[in-house]
KEVO-557518 format. One line per 2 residues: number of its first residue (from 1); their letters; for each residue x, y, z of N, C-alpha, C, O. Coordinates in Angstrom, 1 decimal. Layout:
KEVO-557518
NUM> A> X/Y/Z/X/Y/Z/X/Y/Z/X/Y/Z  ...
//
This chain:
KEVO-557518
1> XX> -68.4/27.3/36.2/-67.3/27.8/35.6/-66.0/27.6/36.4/-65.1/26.9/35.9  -65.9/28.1/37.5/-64.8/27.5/38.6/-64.5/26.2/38.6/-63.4/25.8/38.3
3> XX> -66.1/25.4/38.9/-65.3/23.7/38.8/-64.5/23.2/37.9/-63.4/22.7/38.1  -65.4/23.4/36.2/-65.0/22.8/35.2/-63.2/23.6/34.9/-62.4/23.0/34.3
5> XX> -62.9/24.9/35.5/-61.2/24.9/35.3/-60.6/24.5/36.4/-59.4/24.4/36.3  -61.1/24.3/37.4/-60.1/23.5/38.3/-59.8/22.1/38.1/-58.7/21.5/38.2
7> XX> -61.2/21.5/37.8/-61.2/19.8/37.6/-61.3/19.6/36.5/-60.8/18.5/36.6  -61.6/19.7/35.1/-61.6/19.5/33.9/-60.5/20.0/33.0/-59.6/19.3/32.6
9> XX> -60.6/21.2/32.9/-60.2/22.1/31.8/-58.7/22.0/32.1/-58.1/22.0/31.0  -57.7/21.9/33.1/-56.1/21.2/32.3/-56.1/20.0/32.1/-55.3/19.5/31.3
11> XX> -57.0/19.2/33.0/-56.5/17.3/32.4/-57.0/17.0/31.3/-56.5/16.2/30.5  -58.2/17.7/31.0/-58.4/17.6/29.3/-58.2/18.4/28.1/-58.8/18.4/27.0
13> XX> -57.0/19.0/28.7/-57.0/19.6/26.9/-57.3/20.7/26.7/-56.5/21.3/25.9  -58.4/21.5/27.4/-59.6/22.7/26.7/-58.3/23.7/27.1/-58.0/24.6/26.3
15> XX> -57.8/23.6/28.1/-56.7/25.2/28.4/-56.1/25.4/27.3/-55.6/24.6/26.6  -56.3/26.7/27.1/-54.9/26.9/25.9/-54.4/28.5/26.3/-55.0/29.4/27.0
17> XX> -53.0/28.7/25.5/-52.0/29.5/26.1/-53.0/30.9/25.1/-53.5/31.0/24.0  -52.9/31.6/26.3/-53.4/33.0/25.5/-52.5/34.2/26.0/-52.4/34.4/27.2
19> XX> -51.9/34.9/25.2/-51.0/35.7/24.2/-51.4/37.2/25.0/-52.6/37.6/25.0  -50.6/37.8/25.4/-50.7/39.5/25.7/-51.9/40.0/24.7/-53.0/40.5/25.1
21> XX> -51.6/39.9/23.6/-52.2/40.3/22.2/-53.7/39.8/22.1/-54.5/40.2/21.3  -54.0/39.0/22.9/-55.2/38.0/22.0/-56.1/39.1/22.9/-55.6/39.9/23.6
23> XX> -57.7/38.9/22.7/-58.5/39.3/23.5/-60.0/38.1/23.5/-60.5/37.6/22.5  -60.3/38.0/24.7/-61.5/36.9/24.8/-62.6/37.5/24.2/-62.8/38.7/24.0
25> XX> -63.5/36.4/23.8/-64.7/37.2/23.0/-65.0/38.0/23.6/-65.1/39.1/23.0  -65.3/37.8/25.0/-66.0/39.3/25.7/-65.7/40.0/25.9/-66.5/40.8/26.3
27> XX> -64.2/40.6/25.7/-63.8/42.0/25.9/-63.7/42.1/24.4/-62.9/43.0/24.0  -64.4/41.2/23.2/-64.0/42.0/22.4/-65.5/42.3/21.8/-65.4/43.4/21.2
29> XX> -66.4/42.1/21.9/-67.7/42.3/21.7/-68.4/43.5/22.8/-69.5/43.9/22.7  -67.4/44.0/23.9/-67.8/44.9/24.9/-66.8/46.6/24.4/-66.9/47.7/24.8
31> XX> -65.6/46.0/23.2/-65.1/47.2/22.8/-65.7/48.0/22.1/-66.5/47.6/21.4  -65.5/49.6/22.2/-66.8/50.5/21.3/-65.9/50.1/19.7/-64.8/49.6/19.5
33> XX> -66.9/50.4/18.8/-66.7/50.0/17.4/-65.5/51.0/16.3/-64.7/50.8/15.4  -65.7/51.8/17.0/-64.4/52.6/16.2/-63.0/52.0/16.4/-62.4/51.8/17.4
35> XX> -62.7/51.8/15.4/-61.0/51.0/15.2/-61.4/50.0/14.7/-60.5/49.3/14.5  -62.8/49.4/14.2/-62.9/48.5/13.7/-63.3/48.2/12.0/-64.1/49.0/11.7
37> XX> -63.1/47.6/11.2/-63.2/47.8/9.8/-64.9/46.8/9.6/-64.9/45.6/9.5  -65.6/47.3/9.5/-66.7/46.1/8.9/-66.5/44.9/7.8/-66.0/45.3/6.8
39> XX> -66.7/44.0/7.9/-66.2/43.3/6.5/-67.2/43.5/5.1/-68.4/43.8/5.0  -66.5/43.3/4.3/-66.9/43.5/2.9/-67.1/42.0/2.8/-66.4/41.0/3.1
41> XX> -68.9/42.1/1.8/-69.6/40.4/1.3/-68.3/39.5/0.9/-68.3/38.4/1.5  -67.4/39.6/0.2/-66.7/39.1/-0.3/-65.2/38.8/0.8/-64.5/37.8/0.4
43> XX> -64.8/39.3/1.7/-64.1/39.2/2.6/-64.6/37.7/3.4/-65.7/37.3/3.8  -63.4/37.1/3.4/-62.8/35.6/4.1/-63.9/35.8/5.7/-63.8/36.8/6.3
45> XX> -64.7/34.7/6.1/-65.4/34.7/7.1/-65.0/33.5/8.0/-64.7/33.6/9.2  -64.9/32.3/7.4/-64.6/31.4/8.0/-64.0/30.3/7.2/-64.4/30.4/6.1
47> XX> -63.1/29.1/7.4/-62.4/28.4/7.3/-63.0/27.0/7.8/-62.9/26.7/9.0  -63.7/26.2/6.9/-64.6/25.2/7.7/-63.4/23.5/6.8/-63.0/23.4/5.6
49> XX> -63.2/22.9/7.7/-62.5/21.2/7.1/-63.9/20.4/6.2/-65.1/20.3/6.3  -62.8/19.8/5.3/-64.3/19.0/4.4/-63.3/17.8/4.0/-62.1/17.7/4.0
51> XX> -64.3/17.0/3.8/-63.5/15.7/2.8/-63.1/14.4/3.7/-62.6/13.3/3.3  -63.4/15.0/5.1/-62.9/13.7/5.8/-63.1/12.1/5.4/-62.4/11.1/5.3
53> XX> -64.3/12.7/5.3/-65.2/11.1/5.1/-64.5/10.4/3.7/-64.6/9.2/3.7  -63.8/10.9/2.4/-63.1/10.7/1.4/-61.8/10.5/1.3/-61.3/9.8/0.5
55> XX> -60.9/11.5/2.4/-59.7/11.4/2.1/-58.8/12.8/3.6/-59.0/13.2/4.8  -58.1/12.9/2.7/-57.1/13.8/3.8/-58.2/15.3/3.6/-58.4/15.9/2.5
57> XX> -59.0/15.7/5.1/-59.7/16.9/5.2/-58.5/18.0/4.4/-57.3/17.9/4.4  -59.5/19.1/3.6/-59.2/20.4/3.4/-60.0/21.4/3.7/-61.2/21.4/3.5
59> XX> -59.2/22.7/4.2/-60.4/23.7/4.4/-61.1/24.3/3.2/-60.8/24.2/2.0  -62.0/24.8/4.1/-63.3/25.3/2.9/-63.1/26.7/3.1/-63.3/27.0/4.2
61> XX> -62.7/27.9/2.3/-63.2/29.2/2.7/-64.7/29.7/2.7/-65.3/29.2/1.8  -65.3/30.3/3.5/-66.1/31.2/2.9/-66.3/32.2/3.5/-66.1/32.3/4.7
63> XX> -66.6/33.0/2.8/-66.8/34.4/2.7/-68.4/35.1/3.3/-69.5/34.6/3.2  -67.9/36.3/3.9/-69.1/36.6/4.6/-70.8/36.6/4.0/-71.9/36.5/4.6
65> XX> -70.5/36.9/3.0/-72.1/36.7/1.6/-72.6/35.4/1.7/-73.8/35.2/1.7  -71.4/34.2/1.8/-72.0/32.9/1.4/-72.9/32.7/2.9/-74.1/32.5/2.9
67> XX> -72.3/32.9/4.1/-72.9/32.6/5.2/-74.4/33.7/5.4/-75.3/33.3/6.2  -74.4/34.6/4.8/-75.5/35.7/4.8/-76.8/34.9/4.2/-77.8/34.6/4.6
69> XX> -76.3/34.7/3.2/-76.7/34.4/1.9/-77.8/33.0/2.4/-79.0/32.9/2.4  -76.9/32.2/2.7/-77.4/30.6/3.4/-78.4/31.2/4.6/-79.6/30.9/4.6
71> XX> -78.0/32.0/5.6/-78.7/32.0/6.8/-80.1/32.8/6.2/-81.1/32.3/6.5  -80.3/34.2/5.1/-81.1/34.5/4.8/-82.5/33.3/4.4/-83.6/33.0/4.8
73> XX> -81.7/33.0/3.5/-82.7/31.4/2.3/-83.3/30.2/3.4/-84.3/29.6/3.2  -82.6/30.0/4.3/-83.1/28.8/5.3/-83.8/29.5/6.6/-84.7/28.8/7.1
75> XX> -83.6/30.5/7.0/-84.6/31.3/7.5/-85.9/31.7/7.0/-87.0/31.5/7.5  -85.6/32.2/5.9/-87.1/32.2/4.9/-87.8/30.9/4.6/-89.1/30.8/4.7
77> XX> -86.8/29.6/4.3/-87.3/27.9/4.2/-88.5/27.8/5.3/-89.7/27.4/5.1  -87.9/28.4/6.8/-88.7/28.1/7.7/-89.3/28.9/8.3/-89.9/28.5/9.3
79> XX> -89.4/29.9/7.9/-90.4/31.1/8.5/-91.5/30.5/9.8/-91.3/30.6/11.0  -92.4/29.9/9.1/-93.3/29.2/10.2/-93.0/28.8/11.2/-93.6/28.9/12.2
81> XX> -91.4/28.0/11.1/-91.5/27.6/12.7/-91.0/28.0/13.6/-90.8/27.5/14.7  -90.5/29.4/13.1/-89.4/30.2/13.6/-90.0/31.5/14.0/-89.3/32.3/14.6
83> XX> -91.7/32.0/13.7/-92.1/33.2/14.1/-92.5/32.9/15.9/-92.4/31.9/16.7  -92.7/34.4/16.1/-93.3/34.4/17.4/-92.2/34.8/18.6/-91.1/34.5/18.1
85> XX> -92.0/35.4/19.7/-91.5/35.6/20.6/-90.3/34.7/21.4/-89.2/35.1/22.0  -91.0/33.5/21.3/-90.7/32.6/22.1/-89.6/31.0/21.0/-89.3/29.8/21.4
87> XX> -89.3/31.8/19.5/-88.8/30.6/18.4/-87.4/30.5/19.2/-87.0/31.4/19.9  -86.8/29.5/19.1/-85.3/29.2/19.2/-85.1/27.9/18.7/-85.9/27.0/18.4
89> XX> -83.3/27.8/18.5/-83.1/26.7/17.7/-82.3/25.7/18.9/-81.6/26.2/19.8  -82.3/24.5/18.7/-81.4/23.7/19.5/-80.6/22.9/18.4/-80.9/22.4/17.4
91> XX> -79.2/22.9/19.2/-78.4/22.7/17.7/-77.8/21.5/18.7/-77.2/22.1/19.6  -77.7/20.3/18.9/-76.9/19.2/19.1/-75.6/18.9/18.5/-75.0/18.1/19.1
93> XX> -75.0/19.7/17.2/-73.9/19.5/16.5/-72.9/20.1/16.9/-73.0/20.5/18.0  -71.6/20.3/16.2/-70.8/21.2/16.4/-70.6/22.1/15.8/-71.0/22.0/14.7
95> XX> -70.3/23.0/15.9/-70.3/24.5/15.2/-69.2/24.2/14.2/-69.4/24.6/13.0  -68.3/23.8/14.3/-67.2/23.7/13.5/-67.1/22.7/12.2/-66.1/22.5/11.5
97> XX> -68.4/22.2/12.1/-68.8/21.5/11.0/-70.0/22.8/10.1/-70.4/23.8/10.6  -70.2/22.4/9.0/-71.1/23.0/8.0/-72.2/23.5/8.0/-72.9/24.5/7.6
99> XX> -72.4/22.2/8.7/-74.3/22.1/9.0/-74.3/22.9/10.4/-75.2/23.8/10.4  -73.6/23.0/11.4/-74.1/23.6/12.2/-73.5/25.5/12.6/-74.0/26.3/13.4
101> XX> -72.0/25.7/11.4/-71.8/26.6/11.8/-72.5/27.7/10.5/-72.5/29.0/10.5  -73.1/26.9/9.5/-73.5/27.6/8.3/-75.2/27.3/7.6/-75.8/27.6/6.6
103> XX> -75.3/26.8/8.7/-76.8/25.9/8.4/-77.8/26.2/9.6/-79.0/26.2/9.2  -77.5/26.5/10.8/-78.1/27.1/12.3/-77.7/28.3/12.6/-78.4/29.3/12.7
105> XX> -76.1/28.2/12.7/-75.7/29.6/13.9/-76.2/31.2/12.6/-76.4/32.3/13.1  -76.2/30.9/11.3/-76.8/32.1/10.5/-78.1/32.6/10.7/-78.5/33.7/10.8
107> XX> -78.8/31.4/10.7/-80.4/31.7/11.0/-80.4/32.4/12.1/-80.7/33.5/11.9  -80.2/32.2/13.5/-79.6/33.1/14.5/-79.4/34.5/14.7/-80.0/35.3/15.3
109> XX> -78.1/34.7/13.9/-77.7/36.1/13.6/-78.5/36.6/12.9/-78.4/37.8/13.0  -79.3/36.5/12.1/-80.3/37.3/10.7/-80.9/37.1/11.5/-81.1/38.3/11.3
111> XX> -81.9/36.6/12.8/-83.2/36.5/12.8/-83.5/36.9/14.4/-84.5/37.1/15.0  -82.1/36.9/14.9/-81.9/37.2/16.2/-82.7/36.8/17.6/-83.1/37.4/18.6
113> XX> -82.7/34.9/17.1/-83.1/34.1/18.5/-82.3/33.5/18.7/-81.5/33.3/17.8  -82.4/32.8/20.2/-81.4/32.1/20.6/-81.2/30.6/19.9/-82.1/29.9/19.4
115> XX> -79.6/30.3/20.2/-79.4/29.2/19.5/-78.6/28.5/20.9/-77.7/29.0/21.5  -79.4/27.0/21.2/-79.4/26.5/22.3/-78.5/25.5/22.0/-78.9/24.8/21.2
117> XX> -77.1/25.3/22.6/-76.1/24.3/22.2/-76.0/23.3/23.2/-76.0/23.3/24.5  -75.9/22.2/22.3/-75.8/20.3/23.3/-74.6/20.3/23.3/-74.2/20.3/22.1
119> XX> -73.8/20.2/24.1/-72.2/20.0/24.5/-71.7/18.4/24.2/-70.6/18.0/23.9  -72.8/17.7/24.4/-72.3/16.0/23.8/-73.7/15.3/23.1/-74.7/15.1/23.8
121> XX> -73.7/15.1/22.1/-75.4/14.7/21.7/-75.9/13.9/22.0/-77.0/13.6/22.1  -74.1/13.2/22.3/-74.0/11.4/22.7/-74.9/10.9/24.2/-75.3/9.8/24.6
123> XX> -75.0/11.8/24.5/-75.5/12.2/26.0/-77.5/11.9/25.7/-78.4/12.7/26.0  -77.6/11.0/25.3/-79.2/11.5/24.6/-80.2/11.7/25.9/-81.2/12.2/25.6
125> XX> -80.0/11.4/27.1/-80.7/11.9/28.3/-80.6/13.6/28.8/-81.4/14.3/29.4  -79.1/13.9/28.5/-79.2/15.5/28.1/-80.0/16.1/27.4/-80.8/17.0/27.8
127> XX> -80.0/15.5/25.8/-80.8/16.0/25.0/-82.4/15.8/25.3/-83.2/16.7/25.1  -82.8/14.7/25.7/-83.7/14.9/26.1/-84.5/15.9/26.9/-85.6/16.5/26.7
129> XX> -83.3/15.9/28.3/-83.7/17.1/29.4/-83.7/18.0/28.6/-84.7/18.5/29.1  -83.4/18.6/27.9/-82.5/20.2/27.2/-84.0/20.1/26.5/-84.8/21.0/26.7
131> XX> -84.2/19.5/26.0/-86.0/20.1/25.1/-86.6/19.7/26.0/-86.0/18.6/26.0  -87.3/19.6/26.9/-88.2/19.6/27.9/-88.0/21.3/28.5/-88.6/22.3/28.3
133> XX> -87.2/21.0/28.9/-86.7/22.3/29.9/-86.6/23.5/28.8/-87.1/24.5/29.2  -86.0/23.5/27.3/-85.8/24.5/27.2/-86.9/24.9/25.7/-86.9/26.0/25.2
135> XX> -87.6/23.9/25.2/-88.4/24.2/24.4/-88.4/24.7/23.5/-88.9/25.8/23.3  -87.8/24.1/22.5/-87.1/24.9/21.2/-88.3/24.6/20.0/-89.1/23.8/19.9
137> XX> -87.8/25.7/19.2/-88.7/25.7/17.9/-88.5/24.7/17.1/-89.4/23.9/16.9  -87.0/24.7/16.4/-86.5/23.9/15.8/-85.5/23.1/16.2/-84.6/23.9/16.6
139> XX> -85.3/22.3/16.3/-84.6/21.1/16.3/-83.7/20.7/14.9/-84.3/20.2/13.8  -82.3/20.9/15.1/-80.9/20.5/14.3/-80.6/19.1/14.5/-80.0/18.7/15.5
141> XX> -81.0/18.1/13.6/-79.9/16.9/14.0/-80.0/15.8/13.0/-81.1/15.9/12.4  -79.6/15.1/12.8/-79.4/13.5/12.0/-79.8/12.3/12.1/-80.3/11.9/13.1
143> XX> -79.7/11.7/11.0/-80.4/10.5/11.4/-80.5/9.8/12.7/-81.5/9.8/13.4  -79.3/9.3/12.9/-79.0/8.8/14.4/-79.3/9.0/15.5/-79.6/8.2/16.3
145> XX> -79.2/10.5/15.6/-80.1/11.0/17.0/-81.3/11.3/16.8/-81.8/11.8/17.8  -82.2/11.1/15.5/-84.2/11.0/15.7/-84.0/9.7/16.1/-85.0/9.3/16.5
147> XX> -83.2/9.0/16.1/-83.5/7.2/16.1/-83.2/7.0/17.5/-83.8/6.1/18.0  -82.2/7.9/18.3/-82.0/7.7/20.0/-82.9/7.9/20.2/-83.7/7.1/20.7
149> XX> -83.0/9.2/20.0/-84.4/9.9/20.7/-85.8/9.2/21.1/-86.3/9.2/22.2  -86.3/8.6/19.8/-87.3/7.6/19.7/-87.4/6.3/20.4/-88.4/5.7/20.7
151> XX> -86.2/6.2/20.4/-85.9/5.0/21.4/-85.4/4.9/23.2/-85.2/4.0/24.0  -85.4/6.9/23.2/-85.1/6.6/24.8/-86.0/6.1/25.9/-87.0/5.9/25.2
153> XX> -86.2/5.8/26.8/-87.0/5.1/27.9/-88.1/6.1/28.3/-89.3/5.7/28.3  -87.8/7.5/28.5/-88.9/8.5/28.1/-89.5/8.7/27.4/-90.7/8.8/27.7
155> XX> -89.1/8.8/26.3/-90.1/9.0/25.1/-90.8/7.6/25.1/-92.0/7.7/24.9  -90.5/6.4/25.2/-91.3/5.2/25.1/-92.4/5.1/25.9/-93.5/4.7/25.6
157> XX> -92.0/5.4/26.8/-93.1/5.2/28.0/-93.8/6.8/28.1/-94.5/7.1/29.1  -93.7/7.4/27.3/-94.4/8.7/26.9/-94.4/9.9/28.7/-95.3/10.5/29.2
159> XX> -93.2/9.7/29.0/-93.2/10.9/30.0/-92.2/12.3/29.2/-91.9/13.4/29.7  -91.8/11.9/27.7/-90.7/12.8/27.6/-92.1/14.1/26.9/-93.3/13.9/26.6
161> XX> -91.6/14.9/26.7/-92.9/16.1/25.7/-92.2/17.1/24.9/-91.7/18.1/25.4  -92.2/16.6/23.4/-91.3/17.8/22.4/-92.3/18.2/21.9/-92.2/18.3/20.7
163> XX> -93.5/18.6/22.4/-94.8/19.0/21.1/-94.6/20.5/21.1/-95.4/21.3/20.6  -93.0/21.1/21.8/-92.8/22.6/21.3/-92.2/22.7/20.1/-92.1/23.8/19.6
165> XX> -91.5/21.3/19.5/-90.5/21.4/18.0/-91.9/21.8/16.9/-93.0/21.2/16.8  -91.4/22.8/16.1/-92.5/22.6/14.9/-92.0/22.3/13.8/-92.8/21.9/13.0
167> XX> -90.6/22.3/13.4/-89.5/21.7/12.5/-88.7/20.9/13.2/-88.6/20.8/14.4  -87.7/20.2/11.9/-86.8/19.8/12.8/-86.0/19.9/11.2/-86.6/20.4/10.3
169> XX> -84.8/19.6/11.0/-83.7/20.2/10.0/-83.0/18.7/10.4/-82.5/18.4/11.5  -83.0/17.8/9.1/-82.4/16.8/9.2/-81.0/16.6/8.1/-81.4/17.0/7.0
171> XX> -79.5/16.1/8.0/-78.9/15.8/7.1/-77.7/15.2/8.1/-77.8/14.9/9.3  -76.5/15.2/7.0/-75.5/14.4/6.9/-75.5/13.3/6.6/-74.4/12.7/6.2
173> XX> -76.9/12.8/6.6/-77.0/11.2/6.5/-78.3/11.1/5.7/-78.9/12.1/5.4  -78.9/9.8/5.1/-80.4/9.7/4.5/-81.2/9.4/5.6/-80.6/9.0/6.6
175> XX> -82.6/9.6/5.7/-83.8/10.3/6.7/-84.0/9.1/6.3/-83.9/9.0/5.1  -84.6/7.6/7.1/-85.5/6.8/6.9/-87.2/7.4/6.7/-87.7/8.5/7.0
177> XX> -87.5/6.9/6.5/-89.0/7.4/6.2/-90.0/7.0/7.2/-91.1/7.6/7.4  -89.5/5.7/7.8/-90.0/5.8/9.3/-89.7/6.3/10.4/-90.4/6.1/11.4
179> XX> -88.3/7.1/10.2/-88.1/7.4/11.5/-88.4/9.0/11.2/-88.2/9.9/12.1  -88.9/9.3/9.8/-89.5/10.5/9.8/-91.0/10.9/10.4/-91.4/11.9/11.0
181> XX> -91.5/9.7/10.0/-93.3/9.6/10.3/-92.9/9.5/11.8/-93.0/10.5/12.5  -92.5/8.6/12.3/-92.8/8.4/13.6/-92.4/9.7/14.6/-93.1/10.0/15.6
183> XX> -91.1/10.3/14.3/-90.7/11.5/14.9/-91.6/12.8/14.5/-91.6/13.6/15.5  -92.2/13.2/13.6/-93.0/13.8/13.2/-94.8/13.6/14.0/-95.7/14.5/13.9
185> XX> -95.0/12.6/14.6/-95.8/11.7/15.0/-95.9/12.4/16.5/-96.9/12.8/17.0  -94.4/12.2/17.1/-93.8/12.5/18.5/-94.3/13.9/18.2/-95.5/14.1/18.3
187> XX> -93.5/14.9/17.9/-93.8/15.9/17.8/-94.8/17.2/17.5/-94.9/18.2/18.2  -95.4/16.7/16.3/-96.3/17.4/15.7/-95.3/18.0/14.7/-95.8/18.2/13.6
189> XX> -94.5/18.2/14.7/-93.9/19.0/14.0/-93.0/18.5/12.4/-92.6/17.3/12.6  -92.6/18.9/11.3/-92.2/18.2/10.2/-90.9/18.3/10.0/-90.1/19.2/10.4
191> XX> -90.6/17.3/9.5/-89.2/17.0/9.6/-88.6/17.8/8.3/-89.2/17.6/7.3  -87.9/18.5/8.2/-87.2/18.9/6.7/-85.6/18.4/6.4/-84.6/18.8/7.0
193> XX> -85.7/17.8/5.5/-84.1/17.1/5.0/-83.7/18.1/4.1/-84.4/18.8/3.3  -82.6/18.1/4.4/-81.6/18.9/3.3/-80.6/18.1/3.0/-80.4/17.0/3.6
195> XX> -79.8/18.6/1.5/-79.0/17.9/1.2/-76.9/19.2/0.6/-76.8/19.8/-0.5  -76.1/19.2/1.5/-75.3/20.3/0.8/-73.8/19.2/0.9/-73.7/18.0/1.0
197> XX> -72.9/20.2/0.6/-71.7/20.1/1.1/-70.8/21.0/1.4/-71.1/22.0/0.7  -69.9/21.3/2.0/-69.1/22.2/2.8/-69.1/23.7/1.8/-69.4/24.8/2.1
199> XX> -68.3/22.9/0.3/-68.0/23.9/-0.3/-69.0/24.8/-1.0/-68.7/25.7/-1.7  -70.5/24.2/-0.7/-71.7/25.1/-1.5/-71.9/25.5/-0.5/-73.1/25.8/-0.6
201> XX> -71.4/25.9/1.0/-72.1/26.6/2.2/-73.2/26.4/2.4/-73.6/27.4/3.0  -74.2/25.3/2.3/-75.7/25.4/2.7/-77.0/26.1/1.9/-77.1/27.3/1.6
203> XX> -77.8/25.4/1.8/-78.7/24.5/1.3/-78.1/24.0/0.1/-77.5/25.0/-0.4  -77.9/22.9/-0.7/-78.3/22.9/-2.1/-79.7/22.5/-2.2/-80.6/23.1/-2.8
205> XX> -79.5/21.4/-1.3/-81.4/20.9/-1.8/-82.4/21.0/-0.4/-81.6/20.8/0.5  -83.4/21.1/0.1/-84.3/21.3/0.8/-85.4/21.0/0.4/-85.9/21.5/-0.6
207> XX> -85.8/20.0/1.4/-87.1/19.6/0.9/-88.5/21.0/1.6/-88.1/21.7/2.6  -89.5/21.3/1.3/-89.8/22.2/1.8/-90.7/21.2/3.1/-90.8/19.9/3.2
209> XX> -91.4/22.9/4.3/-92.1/22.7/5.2/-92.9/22.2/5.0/-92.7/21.0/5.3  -94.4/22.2/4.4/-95.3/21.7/3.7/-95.6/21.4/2.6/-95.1/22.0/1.7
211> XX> -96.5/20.5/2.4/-96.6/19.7/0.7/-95.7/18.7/1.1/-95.2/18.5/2.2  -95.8/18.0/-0.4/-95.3/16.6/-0.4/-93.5/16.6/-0.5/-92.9/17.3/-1.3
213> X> -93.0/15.7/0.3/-91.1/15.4/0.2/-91.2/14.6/-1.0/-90.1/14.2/-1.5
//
């Protein structure tokens, strides 16, 4: 924490000016609850950008029910690979995208395990380390990165070990069907594709855990 604001955090950017008024998450999740209003299902939750990939991004509202609503239905999707003591999710994305702030961090809050964050996915020797070491249930991520993964120098030469993923939650992009078998293969565990967009908040389509895709 020290290093990254002495040597990082003003030459890149992350500093930002904070205000008499503002309060950091932690003094605001350590205040007692009186003075505070609960939100109503229908009350504004989050502000997600969409459309990049088509034209000039617009935000998305949604409201506290839609994200309830999603994290309830995709937690029930996966029940199986999410029971037990020891379930967690590793999310390689960004929170600030759809899929990971309305598609992972819900299942989380409803279900109350940890959700294990990759700071660069780009990094696929991180990602690697980070399931070794931390052993996650499910596995968040995209075409592109089952296809690093598969191809890192570990996993080839068979020193890397994910036989703790029992799901894995694939979209943004189309799922080759080989790089499903083969990761699925790696694992033991099944791949599930979904298909949404910003403004339906998560799932429209899901393929299920078992039976046929």
């Amino acid at each position: 924490k020290v290093l990254f604001t002495l040597l990082k955090e003003g030459k890149e950017g992350h500093r930002v000016a904070v205000h008499p008024s503002d309060l950091t998450f932690r003094k605001l999740v350590s205040r007692p609850a009186r003075g505070f209003t609960l939100p109503k299902p229908y009350d504004p939750a989050v502000i997600l950008m969409s459309g990049g990939t088509t034209g000039t991004p617009k935000g998305v509202l949604s409201a506290h029910r839609a994200l309830v609503m999603a994290g309830t239905q995709i937690s029930a999707w996966l029940r199986e690979a999410l029971e037990g003591p020891h379930a967690s999710i590793m999310l390689p994305l960004p929170l600030f995208h759809t899929y990971g702030c309305t598609g992972a961090q819900t299942i989380t809050f409803i279900r109350g395990i940890p959700l294990i964050l990759i700071p660069n996915p780009r990094d696929v020797d991180d990602v690697v380390a980070s399931i070794q070491r931390d052993k996650p249930a499910l596995f968040c991520g995209v075409p592109t990165l089952f296809n690093a993964l598969l191809n890192h120098r570990d996993v080839i030469s068979g020193k890397a070990d994910f036989r703790s993923i029992r799901a894995c939650f694939s979209g943004a992009a189309a799922l080759m069907v080989e790089t499903k078998k083969r990761f699925e293969e790696l694992t033991g565990g099944r791949i599930v594709e979904g298909y949404s967009l910003t403004e339906a908040a998560m799932a429209c389509c899901v393929n299920p855990l078992r039976g046929p895709n």
